[in-house]
N, C-alpha and C positions, 0 to 999 in steps of 0.2 A: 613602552609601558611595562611596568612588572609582569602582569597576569600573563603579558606576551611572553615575557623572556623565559617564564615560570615554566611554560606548554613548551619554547624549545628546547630547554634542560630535555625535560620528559622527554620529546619525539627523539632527540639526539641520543640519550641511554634505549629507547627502544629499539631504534635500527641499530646499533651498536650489539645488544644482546640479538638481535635476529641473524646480522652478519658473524657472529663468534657463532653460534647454531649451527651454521649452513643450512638454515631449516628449506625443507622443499615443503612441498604440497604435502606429501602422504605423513611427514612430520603432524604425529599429535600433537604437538604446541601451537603450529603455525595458524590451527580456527582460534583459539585460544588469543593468539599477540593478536588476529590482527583484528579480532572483535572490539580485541583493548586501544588498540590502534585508533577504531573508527569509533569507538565512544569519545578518548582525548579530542579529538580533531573535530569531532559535533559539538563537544564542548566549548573548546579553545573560539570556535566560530559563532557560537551561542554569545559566549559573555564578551568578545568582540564587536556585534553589529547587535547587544541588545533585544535576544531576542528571549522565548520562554524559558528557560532555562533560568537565567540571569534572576535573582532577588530583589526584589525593591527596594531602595532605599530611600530614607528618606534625609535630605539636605537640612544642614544648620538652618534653624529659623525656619525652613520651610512651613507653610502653613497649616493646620491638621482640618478637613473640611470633615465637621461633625454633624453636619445636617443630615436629621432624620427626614429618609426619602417619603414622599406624601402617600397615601394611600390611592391604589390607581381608583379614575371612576366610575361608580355603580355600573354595571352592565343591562341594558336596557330590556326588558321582560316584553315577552309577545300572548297572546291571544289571552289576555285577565280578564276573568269577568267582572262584568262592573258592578258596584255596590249596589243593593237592592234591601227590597222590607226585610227579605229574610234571613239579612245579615246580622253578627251581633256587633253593634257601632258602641264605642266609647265613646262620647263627645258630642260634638256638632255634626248631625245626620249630614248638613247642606255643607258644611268644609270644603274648598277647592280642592286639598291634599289628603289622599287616605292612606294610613299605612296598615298594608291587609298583613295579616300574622297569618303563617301555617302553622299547624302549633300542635301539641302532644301532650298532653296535662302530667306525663311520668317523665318527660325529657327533661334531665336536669338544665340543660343550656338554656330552654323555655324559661323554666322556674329563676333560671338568673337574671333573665332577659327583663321579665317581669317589670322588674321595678323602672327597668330602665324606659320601659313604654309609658307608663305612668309619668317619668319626667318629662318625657318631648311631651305628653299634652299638657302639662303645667307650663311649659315654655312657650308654645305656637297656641294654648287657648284655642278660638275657633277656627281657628285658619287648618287644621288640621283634627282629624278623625283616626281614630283605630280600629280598625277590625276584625273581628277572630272567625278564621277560619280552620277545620277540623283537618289533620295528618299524623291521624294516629299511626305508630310504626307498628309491624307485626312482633318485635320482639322485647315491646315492653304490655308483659300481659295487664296492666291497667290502665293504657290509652285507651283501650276501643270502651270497658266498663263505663269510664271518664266521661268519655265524651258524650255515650247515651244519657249517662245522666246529668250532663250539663244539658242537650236536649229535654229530657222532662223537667228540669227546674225550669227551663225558657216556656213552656208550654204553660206550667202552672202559674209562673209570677213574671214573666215577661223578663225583655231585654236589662233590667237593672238587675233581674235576679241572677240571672245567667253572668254577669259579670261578680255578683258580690259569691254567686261557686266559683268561679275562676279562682277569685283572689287569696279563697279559702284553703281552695286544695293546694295551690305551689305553697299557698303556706305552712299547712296543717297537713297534708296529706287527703289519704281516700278513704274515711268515716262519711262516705254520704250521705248516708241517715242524718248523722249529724250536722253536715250540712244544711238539711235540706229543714231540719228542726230551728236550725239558726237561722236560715233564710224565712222561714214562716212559712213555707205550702204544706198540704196537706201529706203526712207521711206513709200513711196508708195509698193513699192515691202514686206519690209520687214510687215507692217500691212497687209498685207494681208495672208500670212506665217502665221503673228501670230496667226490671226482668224483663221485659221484651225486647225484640229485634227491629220496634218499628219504626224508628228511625236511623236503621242502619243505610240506608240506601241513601238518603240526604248526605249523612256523614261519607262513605264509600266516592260521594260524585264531587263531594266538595276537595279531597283528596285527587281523584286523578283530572279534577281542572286546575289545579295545585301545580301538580305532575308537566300538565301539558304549556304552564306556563313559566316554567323555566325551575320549580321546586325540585329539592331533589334532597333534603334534610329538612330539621329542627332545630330550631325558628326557623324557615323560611319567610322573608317579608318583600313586599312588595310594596315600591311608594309608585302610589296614582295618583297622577291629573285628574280629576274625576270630569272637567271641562275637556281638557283637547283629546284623553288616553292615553296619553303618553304615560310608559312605567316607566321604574327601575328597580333590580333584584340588591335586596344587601342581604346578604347570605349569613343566616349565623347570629349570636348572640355580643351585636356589634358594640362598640363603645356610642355614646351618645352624638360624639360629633361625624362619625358613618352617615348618619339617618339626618342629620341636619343636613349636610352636604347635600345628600341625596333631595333633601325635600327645596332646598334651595337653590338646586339645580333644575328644579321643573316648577316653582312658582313662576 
């Protein structure tokens, strides 16, 4: 082969300069050649049997395999609590399938995610439910504001009102007043609600059961069997067919 003849030009001029040298040991050069030495000859033996060294090539005609690898599947979620009254449901309270949202009303990934929760219930109808659940982070200061006042809008006008502040705020932002003037509750009642802490402890337990079943960012979601228990976590502000997968891996 070439590449062979090519390595023993090379090894034949190296011993050649080593023997006109007379190099010994204590010869400065002699770490030098034979470093050089046993690089050529890792080499030579690399691109002879194939091994890392050697570049890939690719053959006439050989085939180019462009398939995009699949997404691996959902990782299964442990100790969720299961849906109850005091959750806030989108949809079909009775749904086989719930997909619980951890959610943070300043997280922009949320705000993206948004719409795309909106389309899986257009798509699954009742066979499928949303949930919102509260993880507000410490370092966007208007999660935890947010989120008390999405509790006093749910107090004063109940589970639809609580969803039409959700869809307000990722859109319009945090005017809660205003809000709370477009949802119809009472605004004096409702700032006053907000300015307190009294629903911080709901919010605070909804988060670290969040925590303890597998959350650990925003969106965090979680698709429930709400019959067998079985979850699965999809992490993140997924593309639509994440969440299909997922939901059609546990019907």
């Amino acid at each position: 082969m070439a590449i062979c003849a090519y390595f023993r030009v090379l090894l034949s001029f190296l011993f050649f300069i080593m023997d006109d040298m007379n190099m010994q040991r204590n010869n400065p050069w002699f770490g030098l050649s034979m470093g050089l030495l046993g690089l050529i000859v890792g080499f030579a033996l690399a691109s002879a049997f194939g091994g890392g060294l050697a570049l890939p090539s690719r053959q006439l005609g050989q085939a180019v395999d462009d398939t995009v690898p699949t997404a691996p599947p959902a990782p299964p979620a442990e100790d969720v609590p299961p849906v109850t009254d005091e959750d806030h449901v989108r949809g079909n309270r009775d749904a086989k399938i719930s997909v619980i949202e951890y959610s943070d009303f300043e997280c922009p990934f949320c705000q993206r995610h948004h719409p795309t929760m909106v389309q899986l219930l257009e798509e699954y109808g009742d066979d499928v439910n949303w949930v919102y659940r509260h993880f507000p982070l410490a370092f966007h200061a208007n999660a935890m504001p947010a989120a008390r006042a999405s509790e006093c809008i749910t107090e004063l006008g109940g589970n639809d009102a609580f969803w039409q502040f959700a869809d307000l705020t990722f859109e319009n932002g945090f005017d809660f007043a205003a809000h709370a003037e477009t949802i119809g509750v009472d605004k004096t009642t409702f700032e006053k609600c907000q300015q307190s802490d009294k629903y911080d402890d709901f919010i605070n337990a909804q988060m670290a059961a969040g925590s303890s079943a597998g959350v650990n960012g925003t969106p965090g979601n979680i698709v429930l069997n709400n019959e067998t228990g079985e979850a699965k976590i999809v992490s993140g502000a997924q593309p639509l067919s994440s969440f299909t997968a997922a939901i059609d891996a546990l019907r």
